[in-house]
mmCIF file of the protein (N, C-alpha, C, O) and its ligand, coordinates in Angstrom:
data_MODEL
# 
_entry.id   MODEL 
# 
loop_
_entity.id 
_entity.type 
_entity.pdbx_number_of_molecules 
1 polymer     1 
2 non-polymer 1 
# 
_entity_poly.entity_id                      1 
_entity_poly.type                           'polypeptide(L)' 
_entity_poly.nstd_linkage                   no 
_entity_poly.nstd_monomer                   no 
_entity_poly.pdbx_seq_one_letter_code       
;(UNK)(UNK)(UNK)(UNK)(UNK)(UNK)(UNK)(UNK)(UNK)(UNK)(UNK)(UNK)(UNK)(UNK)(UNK)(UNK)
(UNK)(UNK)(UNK)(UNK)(UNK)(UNK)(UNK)(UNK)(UNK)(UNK)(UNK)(UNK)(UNK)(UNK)(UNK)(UNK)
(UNK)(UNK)(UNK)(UNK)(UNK)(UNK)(UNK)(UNK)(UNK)(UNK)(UNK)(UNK)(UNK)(UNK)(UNK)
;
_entity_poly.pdbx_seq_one_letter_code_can   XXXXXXXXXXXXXXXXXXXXXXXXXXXXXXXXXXXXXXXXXXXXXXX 
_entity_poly.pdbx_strand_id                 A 
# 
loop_
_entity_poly_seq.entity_id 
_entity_poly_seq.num 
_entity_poly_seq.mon_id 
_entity_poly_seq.hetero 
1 1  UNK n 
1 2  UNK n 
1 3  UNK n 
1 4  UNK n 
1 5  UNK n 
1 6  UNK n 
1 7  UNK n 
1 8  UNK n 
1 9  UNK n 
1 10 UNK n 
1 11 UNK n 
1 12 UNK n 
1 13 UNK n 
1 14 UNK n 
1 15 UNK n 
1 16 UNK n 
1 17 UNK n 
1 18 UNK n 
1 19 UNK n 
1 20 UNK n 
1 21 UNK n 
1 22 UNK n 
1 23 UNK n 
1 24 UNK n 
1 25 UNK n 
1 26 UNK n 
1 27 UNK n 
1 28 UNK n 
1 29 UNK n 
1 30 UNK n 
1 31 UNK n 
1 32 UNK n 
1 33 UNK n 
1 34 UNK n 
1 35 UNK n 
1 36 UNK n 
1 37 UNK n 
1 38 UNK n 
1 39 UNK n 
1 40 UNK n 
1 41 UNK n 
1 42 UNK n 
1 43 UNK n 
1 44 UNK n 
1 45 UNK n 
1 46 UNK n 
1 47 UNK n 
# 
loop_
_struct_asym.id 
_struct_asym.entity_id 
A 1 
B 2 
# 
loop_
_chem_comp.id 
_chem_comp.type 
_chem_comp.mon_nstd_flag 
UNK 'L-peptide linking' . 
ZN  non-polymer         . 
# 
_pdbx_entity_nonpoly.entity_id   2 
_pdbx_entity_nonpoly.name        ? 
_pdbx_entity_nonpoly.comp_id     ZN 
# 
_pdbx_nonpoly_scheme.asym_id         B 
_pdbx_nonpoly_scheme.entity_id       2 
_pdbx_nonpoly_scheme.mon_id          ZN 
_pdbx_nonpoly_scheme.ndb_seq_num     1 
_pdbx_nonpoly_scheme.pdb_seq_num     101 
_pdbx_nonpoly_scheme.auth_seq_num    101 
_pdbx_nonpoly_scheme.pdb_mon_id      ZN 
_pdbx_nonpoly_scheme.auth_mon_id     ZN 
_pdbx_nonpoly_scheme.pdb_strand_id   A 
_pdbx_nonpoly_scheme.pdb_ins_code    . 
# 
loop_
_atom_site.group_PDB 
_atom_site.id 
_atom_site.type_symbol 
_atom_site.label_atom_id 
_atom_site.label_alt_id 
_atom_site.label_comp_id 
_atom_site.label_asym_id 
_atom_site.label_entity_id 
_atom_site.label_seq_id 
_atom_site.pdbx_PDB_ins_code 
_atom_site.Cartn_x 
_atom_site.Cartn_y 
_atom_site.Cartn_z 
_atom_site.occupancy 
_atom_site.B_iso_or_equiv 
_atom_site.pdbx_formal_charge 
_atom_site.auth_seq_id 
_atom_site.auth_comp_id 
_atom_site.auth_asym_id 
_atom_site.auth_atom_id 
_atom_site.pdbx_PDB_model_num 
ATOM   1   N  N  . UNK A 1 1  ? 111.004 128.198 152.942 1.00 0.00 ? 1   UNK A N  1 
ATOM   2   C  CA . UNK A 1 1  ? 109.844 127.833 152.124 1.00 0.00 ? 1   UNK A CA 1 
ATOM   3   C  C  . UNK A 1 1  ? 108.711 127.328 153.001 1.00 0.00 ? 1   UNK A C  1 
ATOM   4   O  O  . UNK A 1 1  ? 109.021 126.788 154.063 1.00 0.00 ? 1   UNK A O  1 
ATOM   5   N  N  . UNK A 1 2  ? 107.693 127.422 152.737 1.00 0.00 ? 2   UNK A N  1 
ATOM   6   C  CA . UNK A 1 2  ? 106.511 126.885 153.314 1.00 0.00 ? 2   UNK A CA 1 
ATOM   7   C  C  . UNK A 1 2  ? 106.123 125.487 152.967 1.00 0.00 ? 2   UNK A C  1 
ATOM   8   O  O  . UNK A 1 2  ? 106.202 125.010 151.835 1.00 0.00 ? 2   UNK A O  1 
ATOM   9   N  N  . UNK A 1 3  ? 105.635 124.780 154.190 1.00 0.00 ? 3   UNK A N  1 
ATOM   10  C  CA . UNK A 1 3  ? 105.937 123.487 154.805 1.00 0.00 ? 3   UNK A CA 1 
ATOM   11  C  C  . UNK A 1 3  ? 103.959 123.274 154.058 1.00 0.00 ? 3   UNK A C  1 
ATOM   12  O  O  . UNK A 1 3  ? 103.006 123.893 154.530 1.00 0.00 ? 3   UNK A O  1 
ATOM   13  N  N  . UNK A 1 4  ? 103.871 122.393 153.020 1.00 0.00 ? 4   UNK A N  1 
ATOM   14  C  CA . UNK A 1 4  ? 103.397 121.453 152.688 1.00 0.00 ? 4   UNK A CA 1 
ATOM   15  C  C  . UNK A 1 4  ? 102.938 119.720 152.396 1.00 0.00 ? 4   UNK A C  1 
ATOM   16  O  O  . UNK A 1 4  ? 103.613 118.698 152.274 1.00 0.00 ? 4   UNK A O  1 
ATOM   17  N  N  . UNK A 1 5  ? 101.759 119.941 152.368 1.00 0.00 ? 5   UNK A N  1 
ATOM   18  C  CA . UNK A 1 5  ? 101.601 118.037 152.676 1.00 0.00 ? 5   UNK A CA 1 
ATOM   19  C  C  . UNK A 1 5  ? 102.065 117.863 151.104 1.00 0.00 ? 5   UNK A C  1 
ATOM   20  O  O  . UNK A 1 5  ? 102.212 118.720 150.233 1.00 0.00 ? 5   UNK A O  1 
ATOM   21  N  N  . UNK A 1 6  ? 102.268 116.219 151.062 1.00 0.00 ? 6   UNK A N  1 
ATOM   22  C  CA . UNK A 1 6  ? 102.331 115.872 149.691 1.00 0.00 ? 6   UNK A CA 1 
ATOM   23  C  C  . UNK A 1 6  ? 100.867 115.664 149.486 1.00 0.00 ? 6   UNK A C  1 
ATOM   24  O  O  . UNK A 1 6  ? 100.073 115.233 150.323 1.00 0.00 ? 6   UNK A O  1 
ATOM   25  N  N  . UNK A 1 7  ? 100.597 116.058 148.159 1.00 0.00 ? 7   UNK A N  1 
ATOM   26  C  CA . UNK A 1 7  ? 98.805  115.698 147.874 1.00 0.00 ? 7   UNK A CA 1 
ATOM   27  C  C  . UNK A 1 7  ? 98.892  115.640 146.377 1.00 0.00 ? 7   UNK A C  1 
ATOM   28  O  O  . UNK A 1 7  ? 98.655  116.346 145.396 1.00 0.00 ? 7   UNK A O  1 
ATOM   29  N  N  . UNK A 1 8  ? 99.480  114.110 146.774 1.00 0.00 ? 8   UNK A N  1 
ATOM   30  C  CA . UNK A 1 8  ? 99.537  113.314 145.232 1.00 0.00 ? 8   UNK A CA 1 
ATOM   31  C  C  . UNK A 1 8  ? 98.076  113.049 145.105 1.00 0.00 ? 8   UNK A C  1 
ATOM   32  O  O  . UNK A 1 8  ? 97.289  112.991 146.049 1.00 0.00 ? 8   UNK A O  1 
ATOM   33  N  N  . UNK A 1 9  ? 97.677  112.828 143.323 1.00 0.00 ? 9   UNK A N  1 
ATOM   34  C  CA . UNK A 1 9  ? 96.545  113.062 143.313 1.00 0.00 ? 9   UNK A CA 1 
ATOM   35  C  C  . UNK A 1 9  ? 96.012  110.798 143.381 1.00 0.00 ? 9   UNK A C  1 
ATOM   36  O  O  . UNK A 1 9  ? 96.592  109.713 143.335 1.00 0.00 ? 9   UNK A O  1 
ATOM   37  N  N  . UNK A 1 10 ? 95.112  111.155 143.462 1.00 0.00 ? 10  UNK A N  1 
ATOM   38  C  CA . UNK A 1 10 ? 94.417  109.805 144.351 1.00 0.00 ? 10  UNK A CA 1 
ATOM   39  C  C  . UNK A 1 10 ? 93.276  108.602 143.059 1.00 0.00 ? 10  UNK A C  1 
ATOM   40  O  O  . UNK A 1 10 ? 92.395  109.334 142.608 1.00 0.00 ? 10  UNK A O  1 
ATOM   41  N  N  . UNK A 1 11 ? 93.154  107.350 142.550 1.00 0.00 ? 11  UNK A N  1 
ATOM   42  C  CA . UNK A 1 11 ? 92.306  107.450 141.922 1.00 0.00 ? 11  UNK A CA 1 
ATOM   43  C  C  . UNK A 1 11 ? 91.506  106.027 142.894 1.00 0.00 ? 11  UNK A C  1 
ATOM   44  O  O  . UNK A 1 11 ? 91.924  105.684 144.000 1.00 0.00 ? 11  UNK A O  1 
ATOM   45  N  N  . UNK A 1 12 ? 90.477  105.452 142.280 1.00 0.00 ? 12  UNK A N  1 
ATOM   46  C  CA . UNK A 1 12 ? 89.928  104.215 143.446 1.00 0.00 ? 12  UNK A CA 1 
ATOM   47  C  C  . UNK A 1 12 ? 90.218  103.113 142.401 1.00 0.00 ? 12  UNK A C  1 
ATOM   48  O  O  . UNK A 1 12 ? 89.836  103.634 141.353 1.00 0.00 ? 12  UNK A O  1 
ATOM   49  N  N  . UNK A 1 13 ? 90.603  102.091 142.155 1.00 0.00 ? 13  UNK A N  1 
ATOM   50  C  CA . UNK A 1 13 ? 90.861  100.812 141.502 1.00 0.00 ? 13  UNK A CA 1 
ATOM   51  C  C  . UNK A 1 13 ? 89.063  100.324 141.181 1.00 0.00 ? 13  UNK A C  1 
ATOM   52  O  O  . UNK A 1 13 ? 88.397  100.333 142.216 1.00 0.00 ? 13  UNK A O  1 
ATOM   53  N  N  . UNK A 1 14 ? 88.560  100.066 140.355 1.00 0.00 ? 14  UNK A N  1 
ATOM   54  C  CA . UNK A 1 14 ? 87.577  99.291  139.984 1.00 0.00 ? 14  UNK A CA 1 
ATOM   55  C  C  . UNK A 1 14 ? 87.424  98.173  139.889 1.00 0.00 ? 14  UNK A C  1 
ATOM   56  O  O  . UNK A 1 14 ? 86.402  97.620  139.481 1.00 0.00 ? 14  UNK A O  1 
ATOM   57  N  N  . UNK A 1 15 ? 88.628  97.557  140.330 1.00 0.00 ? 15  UNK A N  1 
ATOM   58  C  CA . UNK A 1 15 ? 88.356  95.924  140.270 1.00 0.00 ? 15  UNK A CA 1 
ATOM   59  C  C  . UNK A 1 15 ? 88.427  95.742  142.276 1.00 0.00 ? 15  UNK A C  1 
ATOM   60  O  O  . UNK A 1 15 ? 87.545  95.390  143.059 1.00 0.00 ? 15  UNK A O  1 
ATOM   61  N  N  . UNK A 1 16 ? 89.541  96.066  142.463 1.00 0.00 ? 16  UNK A N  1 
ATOM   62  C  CA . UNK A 1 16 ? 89.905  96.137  144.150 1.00 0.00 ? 16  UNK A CA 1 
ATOM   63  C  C  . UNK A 1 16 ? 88.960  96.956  144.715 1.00 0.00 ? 16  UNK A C  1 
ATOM   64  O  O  . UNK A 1 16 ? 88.487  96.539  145.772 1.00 0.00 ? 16  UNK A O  1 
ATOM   65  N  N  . UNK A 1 17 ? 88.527  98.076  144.277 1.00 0.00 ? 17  UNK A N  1 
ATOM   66  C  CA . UNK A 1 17 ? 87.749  99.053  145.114 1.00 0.00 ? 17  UNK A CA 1 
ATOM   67  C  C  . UNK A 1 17 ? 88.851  99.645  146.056 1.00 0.00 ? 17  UNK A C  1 
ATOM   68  O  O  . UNK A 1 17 ? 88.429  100.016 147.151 1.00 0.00 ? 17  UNK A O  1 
ATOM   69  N  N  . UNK A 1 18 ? 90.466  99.830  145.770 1.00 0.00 ? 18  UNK A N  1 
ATOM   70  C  CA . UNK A 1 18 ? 90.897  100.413 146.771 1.00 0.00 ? 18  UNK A CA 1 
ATOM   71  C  C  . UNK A 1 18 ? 91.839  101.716 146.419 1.00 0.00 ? 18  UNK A C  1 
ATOM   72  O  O  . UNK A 1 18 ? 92.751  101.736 145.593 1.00 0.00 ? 18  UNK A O  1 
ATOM   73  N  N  . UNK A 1 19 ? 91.552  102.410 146.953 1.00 0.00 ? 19  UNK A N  1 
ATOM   74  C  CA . UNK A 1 19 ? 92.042  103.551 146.332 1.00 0.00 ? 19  UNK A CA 1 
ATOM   75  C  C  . UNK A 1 19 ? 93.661  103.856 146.236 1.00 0.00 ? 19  UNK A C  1 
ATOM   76  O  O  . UNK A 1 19 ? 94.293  103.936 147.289 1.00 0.00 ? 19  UNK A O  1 
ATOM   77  N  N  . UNK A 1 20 ? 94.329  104.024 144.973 1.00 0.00 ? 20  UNK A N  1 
ATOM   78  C  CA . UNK A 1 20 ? 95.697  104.212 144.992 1.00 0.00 ? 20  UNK A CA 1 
ATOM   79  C  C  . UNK A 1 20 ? 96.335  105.651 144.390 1.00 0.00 ? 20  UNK A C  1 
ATOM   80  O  O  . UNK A 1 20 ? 95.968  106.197 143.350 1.00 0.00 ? 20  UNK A O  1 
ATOM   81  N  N  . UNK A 1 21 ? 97.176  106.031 145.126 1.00 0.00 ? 21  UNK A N  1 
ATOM   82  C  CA . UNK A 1 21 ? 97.670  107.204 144.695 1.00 0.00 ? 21  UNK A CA 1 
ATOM   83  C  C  . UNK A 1 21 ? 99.073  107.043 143.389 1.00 0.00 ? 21  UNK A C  1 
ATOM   84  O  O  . UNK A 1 21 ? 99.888  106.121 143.365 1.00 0.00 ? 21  UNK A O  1 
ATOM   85  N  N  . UNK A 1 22 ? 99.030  107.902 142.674 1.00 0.00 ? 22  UNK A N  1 
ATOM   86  C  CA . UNK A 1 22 ? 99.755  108.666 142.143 1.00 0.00 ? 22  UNK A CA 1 
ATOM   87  C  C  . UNK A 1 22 ? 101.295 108.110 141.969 1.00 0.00 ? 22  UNK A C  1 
ATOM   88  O  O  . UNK A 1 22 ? 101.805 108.141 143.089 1.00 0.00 ? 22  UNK A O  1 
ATOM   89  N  N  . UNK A 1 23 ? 102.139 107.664 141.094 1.00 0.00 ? 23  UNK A N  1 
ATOM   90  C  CA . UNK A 1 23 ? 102.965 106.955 141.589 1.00 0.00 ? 23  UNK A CA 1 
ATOM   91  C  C  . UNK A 1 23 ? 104.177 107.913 140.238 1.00 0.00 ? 23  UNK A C  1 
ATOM   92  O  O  . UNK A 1 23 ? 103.716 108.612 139.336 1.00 0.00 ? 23  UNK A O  1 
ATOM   93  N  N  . UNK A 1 24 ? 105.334 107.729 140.409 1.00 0.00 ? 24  UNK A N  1 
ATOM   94  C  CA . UNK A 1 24 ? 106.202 108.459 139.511 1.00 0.00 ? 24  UNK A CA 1 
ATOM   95  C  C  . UNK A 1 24 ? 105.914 107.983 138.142 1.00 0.00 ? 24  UNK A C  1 
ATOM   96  O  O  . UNK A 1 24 ? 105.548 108.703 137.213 1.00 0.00 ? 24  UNK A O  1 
ATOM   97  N  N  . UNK A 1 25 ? 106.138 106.521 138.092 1.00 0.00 ? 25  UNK A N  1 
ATOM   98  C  CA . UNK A 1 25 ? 106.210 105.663 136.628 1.00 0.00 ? 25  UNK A CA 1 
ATOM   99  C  C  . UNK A 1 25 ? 104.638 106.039 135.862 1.00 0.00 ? 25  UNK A C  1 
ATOM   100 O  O  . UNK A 1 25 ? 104.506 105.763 134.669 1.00 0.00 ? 25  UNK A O  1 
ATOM   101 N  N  . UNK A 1 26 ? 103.610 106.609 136.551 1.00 0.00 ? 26  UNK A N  1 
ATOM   102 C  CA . UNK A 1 26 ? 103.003 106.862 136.016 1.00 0.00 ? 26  UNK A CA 1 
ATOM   103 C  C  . UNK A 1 26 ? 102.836 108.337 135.692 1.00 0.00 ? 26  UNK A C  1 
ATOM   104 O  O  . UNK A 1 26 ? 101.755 108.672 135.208 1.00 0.00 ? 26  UNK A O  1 
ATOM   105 N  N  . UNK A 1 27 ? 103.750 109.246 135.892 1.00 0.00 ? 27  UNK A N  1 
ATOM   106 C  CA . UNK A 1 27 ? 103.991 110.327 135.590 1.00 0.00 ? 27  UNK A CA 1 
ATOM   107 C  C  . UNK A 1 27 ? 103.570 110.839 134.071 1.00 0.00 ? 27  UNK A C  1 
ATOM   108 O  O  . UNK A 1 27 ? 102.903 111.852 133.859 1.00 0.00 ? 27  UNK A O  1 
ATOM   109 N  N  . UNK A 1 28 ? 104.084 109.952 133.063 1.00 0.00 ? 28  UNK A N  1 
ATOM   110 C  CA . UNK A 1 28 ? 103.576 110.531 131.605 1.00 0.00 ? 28  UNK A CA 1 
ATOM   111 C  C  . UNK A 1 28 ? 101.781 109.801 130.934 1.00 0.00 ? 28  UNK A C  1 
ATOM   112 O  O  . UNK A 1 28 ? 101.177 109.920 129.868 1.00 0.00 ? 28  UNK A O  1 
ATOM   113 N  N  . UNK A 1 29 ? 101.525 109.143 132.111 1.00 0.00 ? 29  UNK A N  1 
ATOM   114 C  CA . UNK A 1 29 ? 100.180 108.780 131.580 1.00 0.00 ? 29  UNK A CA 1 
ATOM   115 C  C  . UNK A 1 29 ? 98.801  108.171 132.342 1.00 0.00 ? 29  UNK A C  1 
ATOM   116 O  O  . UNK A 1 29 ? 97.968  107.333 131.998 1.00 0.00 ? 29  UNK A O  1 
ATOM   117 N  N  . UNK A 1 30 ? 99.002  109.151 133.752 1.00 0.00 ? 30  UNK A N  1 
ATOM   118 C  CA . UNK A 1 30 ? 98.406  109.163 134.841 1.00 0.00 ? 30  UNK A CA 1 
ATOM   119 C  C  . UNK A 1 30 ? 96.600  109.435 134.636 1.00 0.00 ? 30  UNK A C  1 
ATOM   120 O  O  . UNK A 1 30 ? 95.819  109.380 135.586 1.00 0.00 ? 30  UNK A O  1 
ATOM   121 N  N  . UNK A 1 31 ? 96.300  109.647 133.595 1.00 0.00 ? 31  UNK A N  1 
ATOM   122 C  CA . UNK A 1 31 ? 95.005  110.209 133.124 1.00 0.00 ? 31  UNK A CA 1 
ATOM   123 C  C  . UNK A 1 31 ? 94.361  109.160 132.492 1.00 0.00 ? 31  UNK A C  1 
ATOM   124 O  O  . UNK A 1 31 ? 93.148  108.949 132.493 1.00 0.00 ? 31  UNK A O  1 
ATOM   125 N  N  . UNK A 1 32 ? 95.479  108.327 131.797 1.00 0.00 ? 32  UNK A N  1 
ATOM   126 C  CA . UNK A 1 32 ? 94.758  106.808 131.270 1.00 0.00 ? 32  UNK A CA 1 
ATOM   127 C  C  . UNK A 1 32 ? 95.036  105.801 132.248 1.00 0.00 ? 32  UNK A C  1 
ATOM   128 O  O  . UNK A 1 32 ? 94.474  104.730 132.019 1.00 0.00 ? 32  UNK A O  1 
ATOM   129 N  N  . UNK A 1 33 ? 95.737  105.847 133.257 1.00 0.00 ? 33  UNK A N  1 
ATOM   130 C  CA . UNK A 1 33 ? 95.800  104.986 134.513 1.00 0.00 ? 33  UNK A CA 1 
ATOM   131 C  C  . UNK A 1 33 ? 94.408  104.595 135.268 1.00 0.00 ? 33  UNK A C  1 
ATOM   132 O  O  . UNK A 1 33 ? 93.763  105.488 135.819 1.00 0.00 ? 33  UNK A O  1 
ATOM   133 N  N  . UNK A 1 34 ? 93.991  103.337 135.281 1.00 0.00 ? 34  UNK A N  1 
ATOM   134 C  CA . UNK A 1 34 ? 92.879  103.050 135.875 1.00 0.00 ? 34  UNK A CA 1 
ATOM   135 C  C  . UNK A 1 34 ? 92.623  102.286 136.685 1.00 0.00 ? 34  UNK A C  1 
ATOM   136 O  O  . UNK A 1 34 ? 91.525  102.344 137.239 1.00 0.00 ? 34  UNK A O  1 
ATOM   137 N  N  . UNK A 1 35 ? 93.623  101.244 137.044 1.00 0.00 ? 35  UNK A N  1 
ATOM   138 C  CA . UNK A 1 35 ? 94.033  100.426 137.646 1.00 0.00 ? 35  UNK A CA 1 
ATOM   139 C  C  . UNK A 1 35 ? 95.321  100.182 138.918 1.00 0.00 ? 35  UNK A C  1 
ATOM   140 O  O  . UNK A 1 35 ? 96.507  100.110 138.596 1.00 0.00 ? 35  UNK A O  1 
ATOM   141 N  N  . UNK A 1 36 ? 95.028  100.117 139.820 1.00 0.00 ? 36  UNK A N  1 
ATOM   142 C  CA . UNK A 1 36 ? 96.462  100.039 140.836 1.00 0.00 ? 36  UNK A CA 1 
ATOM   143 C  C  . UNK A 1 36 ? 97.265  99.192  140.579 1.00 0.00 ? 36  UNK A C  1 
ATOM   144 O  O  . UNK A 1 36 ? 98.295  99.228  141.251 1.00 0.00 ? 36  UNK A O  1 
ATOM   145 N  N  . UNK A 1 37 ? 97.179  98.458  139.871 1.00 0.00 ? 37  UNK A N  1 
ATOM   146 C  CA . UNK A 1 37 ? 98.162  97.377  139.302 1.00 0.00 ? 37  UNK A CA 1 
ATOM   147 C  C  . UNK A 1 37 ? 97.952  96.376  138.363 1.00 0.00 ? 37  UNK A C  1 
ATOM   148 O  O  . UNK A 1 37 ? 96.872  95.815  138.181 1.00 0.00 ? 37  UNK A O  1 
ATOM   149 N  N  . UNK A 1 38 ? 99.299  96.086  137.587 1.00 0.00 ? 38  UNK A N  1 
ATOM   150 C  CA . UNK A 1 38 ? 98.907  95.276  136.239 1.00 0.00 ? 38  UNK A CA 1 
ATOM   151 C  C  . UNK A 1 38 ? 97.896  94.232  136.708 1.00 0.00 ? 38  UNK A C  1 
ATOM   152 O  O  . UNK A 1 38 ? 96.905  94.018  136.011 1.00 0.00 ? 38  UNK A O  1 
ATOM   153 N  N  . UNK A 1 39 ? 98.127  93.444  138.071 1.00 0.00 ? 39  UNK A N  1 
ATOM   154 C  CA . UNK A 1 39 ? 97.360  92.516  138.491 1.00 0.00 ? 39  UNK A CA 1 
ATOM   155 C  C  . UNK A 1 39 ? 95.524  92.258  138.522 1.00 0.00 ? 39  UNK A C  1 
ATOM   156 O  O  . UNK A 1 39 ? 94.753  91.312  138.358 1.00 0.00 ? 39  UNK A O  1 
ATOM   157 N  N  . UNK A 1 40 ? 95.416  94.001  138.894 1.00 0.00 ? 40  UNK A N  1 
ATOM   158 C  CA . UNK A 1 40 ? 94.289  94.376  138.975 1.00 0.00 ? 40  UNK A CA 1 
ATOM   159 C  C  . UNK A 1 40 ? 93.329  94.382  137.300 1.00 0.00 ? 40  UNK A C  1 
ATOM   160 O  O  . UNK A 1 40 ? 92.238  93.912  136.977 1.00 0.00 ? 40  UNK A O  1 
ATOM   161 N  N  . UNK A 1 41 ? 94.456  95.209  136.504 1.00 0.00 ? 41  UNK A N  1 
ATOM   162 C  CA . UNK A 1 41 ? 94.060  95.383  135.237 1.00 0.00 ? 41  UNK A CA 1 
ATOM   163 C  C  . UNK A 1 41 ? 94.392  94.373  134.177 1.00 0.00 ? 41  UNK A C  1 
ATOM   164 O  O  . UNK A 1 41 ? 94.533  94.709  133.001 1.00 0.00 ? 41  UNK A O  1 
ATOM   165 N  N  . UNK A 1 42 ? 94.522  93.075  134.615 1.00 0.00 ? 42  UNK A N  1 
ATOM   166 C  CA . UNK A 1 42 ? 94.469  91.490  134.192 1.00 0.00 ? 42  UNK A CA 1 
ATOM   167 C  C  . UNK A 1 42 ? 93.194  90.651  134.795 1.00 0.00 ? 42  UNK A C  1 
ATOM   168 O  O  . UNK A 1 42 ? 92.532  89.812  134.185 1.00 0.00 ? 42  UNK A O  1 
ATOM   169 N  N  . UNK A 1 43 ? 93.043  91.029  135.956 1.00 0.00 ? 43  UNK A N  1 
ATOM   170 C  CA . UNK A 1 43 ? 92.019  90.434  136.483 1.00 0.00 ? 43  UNK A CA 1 
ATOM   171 C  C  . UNK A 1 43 ? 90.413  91.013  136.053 1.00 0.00 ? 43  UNK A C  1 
ATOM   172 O  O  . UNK A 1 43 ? 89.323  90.464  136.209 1.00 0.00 ? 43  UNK A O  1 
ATOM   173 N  N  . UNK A 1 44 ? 90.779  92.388  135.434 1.00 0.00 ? 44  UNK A N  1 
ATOM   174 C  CA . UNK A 1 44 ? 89.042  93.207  134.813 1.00 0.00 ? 44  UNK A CA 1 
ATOM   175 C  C  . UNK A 1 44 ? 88.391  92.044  133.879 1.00 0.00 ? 44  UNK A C  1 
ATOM   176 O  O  . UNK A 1 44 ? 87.189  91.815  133.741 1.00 0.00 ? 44  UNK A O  1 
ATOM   177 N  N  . UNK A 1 45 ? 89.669  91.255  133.170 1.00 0.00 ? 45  UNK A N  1 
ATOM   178 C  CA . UNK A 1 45 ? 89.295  90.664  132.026 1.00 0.00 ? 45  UNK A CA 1 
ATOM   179 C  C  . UNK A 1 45 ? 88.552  89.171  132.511 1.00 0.00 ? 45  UNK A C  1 
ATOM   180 O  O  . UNK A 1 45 ? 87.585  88.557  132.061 1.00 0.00 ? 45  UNK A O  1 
ATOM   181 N  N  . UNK A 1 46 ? 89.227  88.981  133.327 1.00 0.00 ? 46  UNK A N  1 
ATOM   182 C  CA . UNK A 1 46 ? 88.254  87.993  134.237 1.00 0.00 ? 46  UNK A CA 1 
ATOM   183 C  C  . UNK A 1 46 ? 86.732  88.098  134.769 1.00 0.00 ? 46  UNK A C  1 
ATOM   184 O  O  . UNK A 1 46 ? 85.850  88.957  134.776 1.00 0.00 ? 46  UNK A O  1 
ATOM   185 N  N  . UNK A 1 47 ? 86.964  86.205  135.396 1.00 0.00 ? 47  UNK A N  1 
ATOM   186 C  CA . UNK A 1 47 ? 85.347  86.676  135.838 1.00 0.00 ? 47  UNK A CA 1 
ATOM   187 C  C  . UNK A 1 47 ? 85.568  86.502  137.450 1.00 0.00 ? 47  UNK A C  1 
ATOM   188 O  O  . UNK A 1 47 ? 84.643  86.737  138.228 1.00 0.00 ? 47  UNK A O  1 
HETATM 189 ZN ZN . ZN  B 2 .  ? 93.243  97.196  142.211 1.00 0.00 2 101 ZN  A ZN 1 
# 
């Protein structure tokens, strides 16, 4: 078989500004994923 990179797809965090890829657990809902982590997407609500 032919030798490929992985090129999980990539999004940028809006609270961190840091960009996170693609992760399994988000497999069924990767399109409403907006955040790299619950931490991140607790802290939007902040100031
Ligand atoms: Zn983040």
């Amino acid at each position: 078989m032919t030798h490929h990179k992985l090129t999980l797809p990539q999004k940028t965090c809006p609270v961190c500004q840091r960009p996170f890829t693609w992760r399994k657990k988000w497999a069924n809902n990767w399109e409403s994923v907006k955040y790299c982590s619950v931490r991140c997407a607790q802290r939007k609500g902040q100031s």
